[in-house]
C-alpha positions in Angstrom: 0.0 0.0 0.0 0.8 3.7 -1.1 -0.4 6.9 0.1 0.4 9.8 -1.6 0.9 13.2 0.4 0.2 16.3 -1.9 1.4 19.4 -0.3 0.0 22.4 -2.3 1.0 26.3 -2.3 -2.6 27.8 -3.4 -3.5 31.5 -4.3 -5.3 32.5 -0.8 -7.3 34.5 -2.9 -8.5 31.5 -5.2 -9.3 29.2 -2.4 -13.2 27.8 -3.7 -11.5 27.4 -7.1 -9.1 25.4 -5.2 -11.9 23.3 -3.5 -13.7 22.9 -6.5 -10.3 21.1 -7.9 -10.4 18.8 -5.0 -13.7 18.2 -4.9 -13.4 16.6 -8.9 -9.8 15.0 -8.1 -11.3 12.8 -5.5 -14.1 11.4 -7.2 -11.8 11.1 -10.0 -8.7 9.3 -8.1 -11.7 6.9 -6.7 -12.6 6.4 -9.7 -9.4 4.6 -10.9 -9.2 2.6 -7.7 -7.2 4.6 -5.3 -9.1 5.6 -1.9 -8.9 10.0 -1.4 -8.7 10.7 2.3 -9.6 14.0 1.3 -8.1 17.6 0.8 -7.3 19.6 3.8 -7.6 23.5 3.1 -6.2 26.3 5.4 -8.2 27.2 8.1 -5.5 28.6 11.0 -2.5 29.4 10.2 -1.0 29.7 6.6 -3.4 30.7 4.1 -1.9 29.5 1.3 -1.1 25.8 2.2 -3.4 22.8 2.0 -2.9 19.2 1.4 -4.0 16.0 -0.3 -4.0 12.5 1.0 -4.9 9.0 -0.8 -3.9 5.2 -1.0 -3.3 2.8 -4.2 -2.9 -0.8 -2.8 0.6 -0.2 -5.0 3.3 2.0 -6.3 2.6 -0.1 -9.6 -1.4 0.9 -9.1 -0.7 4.4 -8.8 1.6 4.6 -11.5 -1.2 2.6 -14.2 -3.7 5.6 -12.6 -1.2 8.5 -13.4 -1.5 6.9 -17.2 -4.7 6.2 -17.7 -5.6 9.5 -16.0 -3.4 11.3 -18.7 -5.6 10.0 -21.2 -8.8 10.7 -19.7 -11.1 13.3 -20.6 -12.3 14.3 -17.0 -8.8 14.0 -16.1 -7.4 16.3 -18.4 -10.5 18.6 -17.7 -10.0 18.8 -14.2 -6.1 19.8 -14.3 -6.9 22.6 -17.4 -8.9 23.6 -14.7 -6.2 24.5 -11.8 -4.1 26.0 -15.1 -7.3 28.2 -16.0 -7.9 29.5 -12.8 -4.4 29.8 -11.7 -5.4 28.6 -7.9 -2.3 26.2 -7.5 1.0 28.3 -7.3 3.3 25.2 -6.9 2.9 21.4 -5.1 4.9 18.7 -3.9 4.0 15.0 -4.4 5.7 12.7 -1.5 4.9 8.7 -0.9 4.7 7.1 2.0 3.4 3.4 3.6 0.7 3.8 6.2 0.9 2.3 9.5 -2.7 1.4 10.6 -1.1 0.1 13.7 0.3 -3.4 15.4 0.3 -6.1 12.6 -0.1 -10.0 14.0 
């Protein structure tokens, strides 16, 4: 198992474009069989920081969705959308393994 952990630098002044993006990328990253544990914008704090977490059972699984999402219209719709409305300034994309807790 996966997770990837998107840290985004957003336009404070953009921030429902912002949440619109999130709200199509998680349907979207469930619809090619990853799990979205949701997008986490500023509330306290920085106002131009929020985050991204979800899970592919593999590296190889999330790798296959970054393809086939390439090629898919809603996809492709959905990123032309952060470029249109210019609400992402930059992000980082990190992986790490989830610990759920103590394995028998």
């Amino acid at each position: 198992m996966i997770t990837i952990h998107l840290r985004y630098e957003i336009d404070p002044d953009k921030t429902d474009d912002f949440a619109e993006y999130g709200r199509r990328w998680i349907r979207l990253v469930n619809k090619f069989g990853g799990t979205h544990h949701g997008y986490f914008l500023p509330s306290e704090g920085d106002s131009d920081e929020a985050f991204a977490l979800f899970t592919f059972d593999s590296l190889a699984a999330y790798e296959q969705y970054r393809k086939d999402a390439a090629e898919d219209a809603e996809c492709v719709e959905a990123y032309g959308f952060s470029q249109e409305t210019k609400c992402i300034r930059r992000y980082e994309r990190r992986f790490v393994t989830p610990m759920f807790g103590e394995e028998s």
